[in-house]
N, CA and C atoms as a LAMMPS dump frame, in Angstrom:
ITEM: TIMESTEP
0
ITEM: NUMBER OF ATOMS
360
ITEM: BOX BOUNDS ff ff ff
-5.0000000000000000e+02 5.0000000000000000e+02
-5.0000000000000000e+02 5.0000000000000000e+02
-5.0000000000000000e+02 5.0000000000000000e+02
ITEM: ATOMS id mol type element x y z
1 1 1 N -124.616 458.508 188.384
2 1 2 C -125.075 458.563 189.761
3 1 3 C -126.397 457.801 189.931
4 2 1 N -127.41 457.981 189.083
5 2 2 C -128.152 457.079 188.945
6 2 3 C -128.382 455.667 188.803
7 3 1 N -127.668 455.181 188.078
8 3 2 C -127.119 453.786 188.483
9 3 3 C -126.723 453.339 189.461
10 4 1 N -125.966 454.001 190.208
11 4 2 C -125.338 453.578 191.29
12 4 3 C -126.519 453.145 192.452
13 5 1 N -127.561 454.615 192.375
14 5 2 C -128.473 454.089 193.406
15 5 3 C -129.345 453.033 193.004
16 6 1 N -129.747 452.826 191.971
17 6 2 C -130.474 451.405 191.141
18 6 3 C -129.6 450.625 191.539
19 7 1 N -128.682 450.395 191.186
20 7 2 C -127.896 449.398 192.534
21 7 3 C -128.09 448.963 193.558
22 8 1 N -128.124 449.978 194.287
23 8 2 C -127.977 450.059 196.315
24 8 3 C -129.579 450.17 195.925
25 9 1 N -130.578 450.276 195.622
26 9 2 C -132.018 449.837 195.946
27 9 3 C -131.929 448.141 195.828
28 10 1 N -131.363 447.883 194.574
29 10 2 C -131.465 446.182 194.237
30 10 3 C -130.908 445.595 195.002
31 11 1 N -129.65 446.066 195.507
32 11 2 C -128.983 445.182 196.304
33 11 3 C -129.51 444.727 197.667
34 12 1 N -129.871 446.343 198.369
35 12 2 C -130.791 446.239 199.445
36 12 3 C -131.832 445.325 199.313
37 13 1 N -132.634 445.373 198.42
38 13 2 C -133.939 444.622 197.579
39 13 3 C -133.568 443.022 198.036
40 14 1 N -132.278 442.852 197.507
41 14 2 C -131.727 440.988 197.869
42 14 3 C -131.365 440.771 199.047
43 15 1 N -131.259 441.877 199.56
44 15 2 C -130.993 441.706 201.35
45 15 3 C -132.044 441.093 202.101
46 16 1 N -133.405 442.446 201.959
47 16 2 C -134.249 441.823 202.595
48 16 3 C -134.731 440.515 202.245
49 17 1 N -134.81 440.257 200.825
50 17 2 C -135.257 439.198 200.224
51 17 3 C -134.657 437.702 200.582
52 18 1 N -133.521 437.625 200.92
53 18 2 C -132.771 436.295 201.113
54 18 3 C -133.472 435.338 201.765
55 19 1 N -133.936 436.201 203.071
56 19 2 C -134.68 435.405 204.201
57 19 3 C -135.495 434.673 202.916
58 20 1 N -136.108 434.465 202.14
59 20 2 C -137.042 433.662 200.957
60 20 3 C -136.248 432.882 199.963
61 21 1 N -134.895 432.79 200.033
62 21 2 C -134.457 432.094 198.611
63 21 3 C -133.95 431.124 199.17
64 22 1 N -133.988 429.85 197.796
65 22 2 C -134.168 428.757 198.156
66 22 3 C -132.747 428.511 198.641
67 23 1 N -132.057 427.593 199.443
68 23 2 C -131.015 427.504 200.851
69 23 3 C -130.613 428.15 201.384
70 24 1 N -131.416 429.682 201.411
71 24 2 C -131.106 430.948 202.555
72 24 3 C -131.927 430.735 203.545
73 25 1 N -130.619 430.618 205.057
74 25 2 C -131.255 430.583 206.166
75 25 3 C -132.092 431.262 206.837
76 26 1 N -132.769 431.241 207.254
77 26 2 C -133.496 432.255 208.424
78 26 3 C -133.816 432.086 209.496
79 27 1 N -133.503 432.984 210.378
80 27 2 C -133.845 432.532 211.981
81 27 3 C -135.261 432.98 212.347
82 28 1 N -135.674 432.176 212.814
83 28 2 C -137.383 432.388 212.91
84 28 3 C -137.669 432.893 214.282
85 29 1 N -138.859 433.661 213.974
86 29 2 C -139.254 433.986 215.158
87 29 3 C -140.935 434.292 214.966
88 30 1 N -141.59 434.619 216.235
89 30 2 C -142.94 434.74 216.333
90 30 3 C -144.329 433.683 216.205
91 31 1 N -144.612 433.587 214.522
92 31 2 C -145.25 432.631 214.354
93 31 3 C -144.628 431.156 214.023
94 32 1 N -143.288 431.761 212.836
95 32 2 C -142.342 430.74 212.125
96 32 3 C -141.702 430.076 213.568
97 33 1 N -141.257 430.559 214.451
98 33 2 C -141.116 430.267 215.628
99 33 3 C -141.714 429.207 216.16
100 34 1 N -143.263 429.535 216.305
101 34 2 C -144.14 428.547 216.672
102 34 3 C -144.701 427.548 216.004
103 35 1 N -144.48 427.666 214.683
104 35 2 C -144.575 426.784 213.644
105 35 3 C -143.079 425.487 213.905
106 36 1 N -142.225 426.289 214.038
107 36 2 C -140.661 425.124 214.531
108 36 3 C -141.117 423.945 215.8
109 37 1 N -141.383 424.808 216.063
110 37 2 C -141.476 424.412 217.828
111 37 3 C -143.262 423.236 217.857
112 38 1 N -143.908 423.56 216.919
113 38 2 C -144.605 422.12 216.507
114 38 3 C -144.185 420.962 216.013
115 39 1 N -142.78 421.629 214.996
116 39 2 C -141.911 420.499 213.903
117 39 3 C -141.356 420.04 214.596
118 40 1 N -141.039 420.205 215.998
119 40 2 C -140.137 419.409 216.949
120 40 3 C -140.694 418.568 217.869
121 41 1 N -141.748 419.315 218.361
122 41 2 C -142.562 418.194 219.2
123 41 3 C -143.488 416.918 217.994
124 42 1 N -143.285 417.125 217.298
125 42 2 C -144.434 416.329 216.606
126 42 3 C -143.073 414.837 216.676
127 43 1 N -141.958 415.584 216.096
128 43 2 C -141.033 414.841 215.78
129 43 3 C -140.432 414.057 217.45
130 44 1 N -140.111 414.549 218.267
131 44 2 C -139.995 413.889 219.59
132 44 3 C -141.105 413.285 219.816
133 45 1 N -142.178 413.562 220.261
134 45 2 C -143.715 412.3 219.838
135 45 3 C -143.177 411.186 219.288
136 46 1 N -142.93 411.165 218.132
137 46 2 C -143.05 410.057 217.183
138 46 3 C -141.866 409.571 217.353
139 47 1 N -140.743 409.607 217.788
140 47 2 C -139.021 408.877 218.3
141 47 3 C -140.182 408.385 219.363
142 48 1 N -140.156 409.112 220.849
143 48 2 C -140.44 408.451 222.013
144 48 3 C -141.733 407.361 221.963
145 49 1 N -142.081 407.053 220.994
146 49 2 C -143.415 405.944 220.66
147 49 3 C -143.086 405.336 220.335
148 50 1 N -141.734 405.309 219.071
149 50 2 C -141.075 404.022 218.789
150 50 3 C -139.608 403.792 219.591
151 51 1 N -138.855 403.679 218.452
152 51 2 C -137.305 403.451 219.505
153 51 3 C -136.621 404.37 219.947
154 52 1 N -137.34 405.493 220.03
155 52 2 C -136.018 406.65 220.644
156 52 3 C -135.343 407.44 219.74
157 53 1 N -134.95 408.294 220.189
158 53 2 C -134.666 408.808 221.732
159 53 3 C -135.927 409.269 222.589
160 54 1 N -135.961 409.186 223.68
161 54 2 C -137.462 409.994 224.228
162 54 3 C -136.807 411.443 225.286
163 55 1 N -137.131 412.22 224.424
164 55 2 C -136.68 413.417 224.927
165 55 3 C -138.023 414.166 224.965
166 56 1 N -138.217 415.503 226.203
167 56 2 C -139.634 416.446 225.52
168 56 3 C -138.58 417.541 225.856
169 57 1 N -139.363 418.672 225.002
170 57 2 C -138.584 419.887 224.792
171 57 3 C -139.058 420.505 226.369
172 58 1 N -137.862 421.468 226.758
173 58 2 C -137.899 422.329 227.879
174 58 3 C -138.033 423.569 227.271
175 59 1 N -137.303 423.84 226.249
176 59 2 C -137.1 425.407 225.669
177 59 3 C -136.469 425.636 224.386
178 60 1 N -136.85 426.588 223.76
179 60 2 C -136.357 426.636 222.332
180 60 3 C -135.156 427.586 222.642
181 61 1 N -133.956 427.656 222.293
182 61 2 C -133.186 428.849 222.671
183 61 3 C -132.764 429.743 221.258
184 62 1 N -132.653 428.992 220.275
185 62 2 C -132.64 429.246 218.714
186 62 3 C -133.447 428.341 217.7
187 63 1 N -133.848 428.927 216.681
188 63 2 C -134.143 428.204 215.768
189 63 3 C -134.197 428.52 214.137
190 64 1 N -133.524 428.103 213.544
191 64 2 C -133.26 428.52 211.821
192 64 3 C -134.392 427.565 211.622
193 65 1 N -134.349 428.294 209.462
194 65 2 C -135.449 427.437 208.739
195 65 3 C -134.353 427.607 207.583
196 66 1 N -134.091 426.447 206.77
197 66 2 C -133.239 426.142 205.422
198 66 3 C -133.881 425.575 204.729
199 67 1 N -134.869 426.065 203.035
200 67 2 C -135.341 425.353 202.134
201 67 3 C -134.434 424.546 201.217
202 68 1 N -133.565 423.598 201.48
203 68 2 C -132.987 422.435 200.741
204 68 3 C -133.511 421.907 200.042
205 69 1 N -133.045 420.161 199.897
206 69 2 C -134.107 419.451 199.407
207 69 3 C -134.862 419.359 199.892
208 70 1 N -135.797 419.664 200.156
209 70 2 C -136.847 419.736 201.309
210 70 3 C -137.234 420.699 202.619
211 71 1 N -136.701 420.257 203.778
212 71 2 C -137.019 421.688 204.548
213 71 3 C -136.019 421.311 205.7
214 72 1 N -135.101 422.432 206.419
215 72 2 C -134.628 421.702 207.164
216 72 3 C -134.451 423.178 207.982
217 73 1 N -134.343 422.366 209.44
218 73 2 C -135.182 423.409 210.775
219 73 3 C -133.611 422.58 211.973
220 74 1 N -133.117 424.177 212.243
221 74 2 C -131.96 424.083 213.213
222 74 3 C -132.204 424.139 214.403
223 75 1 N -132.375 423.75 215.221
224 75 2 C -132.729 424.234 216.37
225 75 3 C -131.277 424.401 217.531
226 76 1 N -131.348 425.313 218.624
227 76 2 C -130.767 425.275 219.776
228 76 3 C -131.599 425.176 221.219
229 77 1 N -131.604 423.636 221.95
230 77 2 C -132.763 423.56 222.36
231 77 3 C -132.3 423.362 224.104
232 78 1 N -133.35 422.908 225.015
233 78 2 C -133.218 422.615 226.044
234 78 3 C -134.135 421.309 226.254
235 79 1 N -133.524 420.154 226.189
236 79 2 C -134.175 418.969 226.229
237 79 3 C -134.133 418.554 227.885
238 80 1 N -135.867 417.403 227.801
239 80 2 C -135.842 416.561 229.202
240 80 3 C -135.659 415.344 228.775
241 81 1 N -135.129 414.828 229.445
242 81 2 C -134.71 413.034 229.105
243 81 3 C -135.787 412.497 229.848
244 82 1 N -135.597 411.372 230.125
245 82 2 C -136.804 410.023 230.669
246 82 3 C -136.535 409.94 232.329
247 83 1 N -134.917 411.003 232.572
248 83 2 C -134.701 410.772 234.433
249 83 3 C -134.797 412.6 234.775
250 84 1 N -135.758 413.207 234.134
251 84 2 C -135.846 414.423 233.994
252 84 3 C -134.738 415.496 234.203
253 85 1 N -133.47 414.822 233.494
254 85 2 C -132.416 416.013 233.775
255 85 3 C -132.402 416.665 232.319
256 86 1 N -132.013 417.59 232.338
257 86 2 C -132.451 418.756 231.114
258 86 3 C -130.827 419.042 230.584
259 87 1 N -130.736 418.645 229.37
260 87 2 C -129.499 418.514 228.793
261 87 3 C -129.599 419.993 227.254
262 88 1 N -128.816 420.869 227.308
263 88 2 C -128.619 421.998 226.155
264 88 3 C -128.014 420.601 224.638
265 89 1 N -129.16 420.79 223.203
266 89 2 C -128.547 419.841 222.256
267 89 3 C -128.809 420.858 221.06
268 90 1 N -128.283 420.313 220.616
269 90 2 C -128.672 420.971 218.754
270 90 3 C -129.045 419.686 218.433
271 91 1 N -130.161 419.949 217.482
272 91 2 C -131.145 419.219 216.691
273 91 3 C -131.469 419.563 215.66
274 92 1 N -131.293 418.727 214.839
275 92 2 C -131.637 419.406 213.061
276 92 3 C -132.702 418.151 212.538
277 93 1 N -133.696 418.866 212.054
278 93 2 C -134.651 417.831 211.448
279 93 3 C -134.752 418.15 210.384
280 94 1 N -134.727 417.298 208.99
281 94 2 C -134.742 417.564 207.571
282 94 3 C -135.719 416.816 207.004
283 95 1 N -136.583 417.599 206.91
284 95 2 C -137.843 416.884 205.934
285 95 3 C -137.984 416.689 205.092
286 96 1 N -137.955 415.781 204.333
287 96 2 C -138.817 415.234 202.576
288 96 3 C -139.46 414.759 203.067
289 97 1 N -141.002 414.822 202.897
290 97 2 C -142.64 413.722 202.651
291 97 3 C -142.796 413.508 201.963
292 98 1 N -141.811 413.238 200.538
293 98 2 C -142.07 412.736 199.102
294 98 3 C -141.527 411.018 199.535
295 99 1 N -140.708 410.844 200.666
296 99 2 C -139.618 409.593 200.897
297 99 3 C -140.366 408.877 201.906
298 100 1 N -140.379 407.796 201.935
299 100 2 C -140.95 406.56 202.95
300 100 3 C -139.512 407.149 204.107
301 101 1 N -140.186 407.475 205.424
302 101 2 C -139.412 407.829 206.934
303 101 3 C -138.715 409.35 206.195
304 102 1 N -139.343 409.929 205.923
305 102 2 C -138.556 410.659 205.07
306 102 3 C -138.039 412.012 205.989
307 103 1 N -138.655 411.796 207.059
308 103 2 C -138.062 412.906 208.524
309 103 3 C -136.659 412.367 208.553
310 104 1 N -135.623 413.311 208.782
311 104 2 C -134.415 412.517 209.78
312 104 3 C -133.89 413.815 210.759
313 105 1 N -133.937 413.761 211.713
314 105 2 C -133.919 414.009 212.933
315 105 3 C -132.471 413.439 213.806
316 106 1 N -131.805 414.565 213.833
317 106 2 C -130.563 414.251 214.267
318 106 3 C -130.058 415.415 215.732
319 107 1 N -129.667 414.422 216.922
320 107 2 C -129.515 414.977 217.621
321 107 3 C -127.737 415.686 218.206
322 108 1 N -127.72 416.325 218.809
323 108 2 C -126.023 416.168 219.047
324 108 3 C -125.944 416.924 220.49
325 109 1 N -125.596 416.209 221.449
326 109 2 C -126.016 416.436 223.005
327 109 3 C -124.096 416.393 223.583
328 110 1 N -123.618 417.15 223.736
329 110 2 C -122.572 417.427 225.006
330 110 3 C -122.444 415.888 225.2
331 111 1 N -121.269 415.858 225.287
332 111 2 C -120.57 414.457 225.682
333 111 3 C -121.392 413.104 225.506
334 112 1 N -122.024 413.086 224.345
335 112 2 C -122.766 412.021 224.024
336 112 3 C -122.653 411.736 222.632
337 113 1 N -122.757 411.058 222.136
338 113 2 C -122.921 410.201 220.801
339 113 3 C -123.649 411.321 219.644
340 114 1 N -123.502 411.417 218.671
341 114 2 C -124.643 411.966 217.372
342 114 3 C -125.34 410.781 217.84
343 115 1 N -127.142 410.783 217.424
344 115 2 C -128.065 410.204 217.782
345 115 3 C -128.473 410.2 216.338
346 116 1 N -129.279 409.625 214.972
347 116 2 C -129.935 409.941 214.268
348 116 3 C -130.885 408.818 213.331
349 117 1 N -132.127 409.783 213.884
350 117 2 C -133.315 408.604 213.592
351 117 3 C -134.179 409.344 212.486
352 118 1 N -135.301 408.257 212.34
353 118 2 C -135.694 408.542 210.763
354 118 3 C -137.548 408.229 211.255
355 119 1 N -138.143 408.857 210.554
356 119 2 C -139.772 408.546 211.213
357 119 3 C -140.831 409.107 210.104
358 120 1 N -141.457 408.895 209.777
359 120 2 C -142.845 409.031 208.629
360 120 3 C -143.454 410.487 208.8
Protein backbone atom coordinates (compact mmCIF):
# COMPACT_ATOMS: atom_id res chain seq x y z
CA UNK A 1 0.00 0.00 0.00
CA UNK A 2 2.78 2.09 0.49
CA UNK A 3 4.18 1.97 -2.70
CA UNK A 4 1.35 2.56 -4.35
CA UNK A 5 1.05 6.01 -2.76
CA UNK A 6 4.96 6.73 -3.52
CA UNK A 7 3.64 6.34 -6.80
CA UNK A 8 0.57 8.65 -6.97
CA UNK A 9 2.89 11.36 -5.03
CA UNK A 10 5.61 10.88 -8.02
CA UNK A 11 3.36 10.71 -10.54
CA UNK A 12 1.41 13.73 -9.37
CA UNK A 13 5.07 15.23 -8.75
CA UNK A 14 5.51 14.84 -12.97
CA UNK A 15 2.24 16.36 -13.45
CA UNK A 16 2.84 19.45 -11.95
CA UNK A 17 6.31 19.37 -13.15
CA UNK A 18 5.83 18.98 -17.03
CA UNK A 19 4.89 22.57 -17.43
CA UNK A 20 9.24 22.66 -17.03
CA UNK A 21 10.47 19.74 -19.18
CA UNK A 22 12.24 20.17 -22.02
CA UNK A 23 9.33 19.99 -25.22
CA UNK A 24 6.49 20.20 -22.64
CA UNK A 25 4.06 22.73 -23.61
CA UNK A 26 2.68 25.31 -21.53
CA UNK A 27 0.09 27.77 -21.84
CA UNK A 28 1.18 30.94 -20.35
CA UNK A 29 -0.34 33.27 -18.52
CA UNK A 30 0.21 36.45 -16.25
CA UNK A 31 3.78 37.41 -16.44
CA UNK A 32 4.92 34.43 -19.05
CA UNK A 33 1.97 35.94 -20.78
CA UNK A 34 3.46 39.24 -20.90
CA UNK A 35 6.74 38.10 -21.53
CA UNK A 36 4.99 36.33 -25.09
CA UNK A 37 3.28 39.23 -25.94
CA UNK A 38 6.84 41.26 -26.00
CA UNK A 39 8.23 38.11 -28.20
CA UNK A 40 5.64 39.10 -30.63
CA UNK A 41 5.72 42.62 -30.87
CA UNK A 42 9.42 42.80 -30.95
CA UNK A 43 9.10 40.26 -33.76
CA UNK A 44 6.23 42.23 -35.86
CA UNK A 45 8.59 45.49 -35.35
CA UNK A 46 11.29 43.93 -37.02
CA UNK A 47 9.08 42.10 -40.29
CA UNK A 48 7.22 45.61 -40.68
CA UNK A 49 10.84 47.57 -40.99
CA UNK A 50 12.00 45.23 -43.40
CA UNK A 51 9.93 43.15 -45.94
CA UNK A 52 6.96 42.08 -44.15
CA UNK A 53 4.48 41.21 -43.26
CA UNK A 54 3.43 44.48 -41.35
CA UNK A 55 0.92 43.42 -39.03
CA UNK A 56 0.47 45.07 -35.11
CA UNK A 57 -1.12 42.90 -32.62
CA UNK A 58 -4.88 43.72 -31.55
CA UNK A 59 -5.09 40.87 -28.93
CA UNK A 60 -3.56 37.85 -27.60
CA UNK A 61 -6.38 35.19 -27.43
CA UNK A 62 -3.91 32.15 -26.57
CA UNK A 63 -0.52 31.62 -26.08
CA UNK A 64 1.82 28.37 -25.46
CA UNK A 65 5.66 28.25 -24.63
CA UNK A 66 7.66 24.90 -26.16
CA UNK A 67 11.48 24.51 -25.08
CA UNK A 68 12.75 22.74 -28.44
CA UNK A 69 15.68 23.51 -30.10
CA UNK A 70 15.46 26.61 -28.85
CA UNK A 71 12.23 28.27 -27.79
CA UNK A 72 9.14 28.24 -29.52
CA UNK A 73 5.93 30.49 -28.55
CA UNK A 74 2.26 29.56 -30.12
CA UNK A 75 0.23 32.10 -30.24
CA UNK A 76 -3.72 32.60 -31.06
CA UNK A 77 -3.86 36.16 -32.01
CA UNK A 78 -5.92 39.12 -33.32
CA UNK A 79 -3.87 40.93 -35.92
CA UNK A 80 -4.13 44.70 -37.69
CA UNK A 81 -2.94 44.81 -41.20
CA UNK A 82 -1.66 48.15 -42.97
CA UNK A 83 -5.81 48.85 -44.18
CA UNK A 84 -6.66 48.38 -40.45
CA UNK A 85 -8.90 45.34 -40.82
CA UNK A 86 -8.21 42.90 -37.97
CA UNK A 87 -7.80 39.36 -39.20
CA UNK A 88 -7.92 36.07 -36.20
CA UNK A 89 -4.06 34.12 -37.24
CA UNK A 90 -1.94 31.64 -35.52
CA UNK A 91 1.60 32.57 -35.31
CA UNK A 92 4.43 30.53 -34.17
CA UNK A 93 7.81 32.09 -33.62
CA UNK A 94 10.85 29.74 -33.01
CA UNK A 95 13.87 31.09 -31.67
CA UNK A 96 17.60 30.08 -31.87
CA UNK A 97 20.10 33.28 -31.21
CA UNK A 98 22.91 30.87 -31.60
CA UNK A 99 21.89 31.14 -35.84
CA UNK A 100 22.44 34.26 -38.12
CA UNK A 101 18.16 35.36 -38.65
CA UNK A 102 17.79 32.77 -36.34
CA UNK A 103 13.94 34.01 -35.42
CA UNK A 104 11.44 32.32 -37.85
CA UNK A 105 8.17 33.58 -37.50
CA UNK A 106 5.45 31.97 -39.27
CA UNK A 107 2.13 33.18 -39.88
CA UNK A 108 -1.17 31.27 -40.95
CA UNK A 109 -4.22 33.73 -41.53
CA UNK A 110 -7.82 32.29 -42.86
CA UNK A 111 -7.88 32.12 -46.50
CA UNK A 112 -4.45 33.30 -47.09
CA UNK A 113 -1.14 31.84 -47.87
CA UNK A 114 1.39 30.38 -44.82
CA UNK A 115 3.57 33.57 -44.64
CA UNK A 116 7.19 32.72 -43.20
CA UNK A 117 9.94 35.07 -42.46
CA UNK A 118 13.21 34.97 -40.73
CA UNK A 119 14.83 38.17 -38.74
CA UNK A 120 17.99 38.57 -36.25
Amino acid sequence: MFAMKVIFVLGLALLVAADNIPGGISKLEGDRLKEAEQTLNNSLSKLASGDGPSYKLGKIISATHQVVAGSKYVYEVELIDGESKTKQCNVQIWSRPWETNGTEVTFNCPSEPQVVKSHA
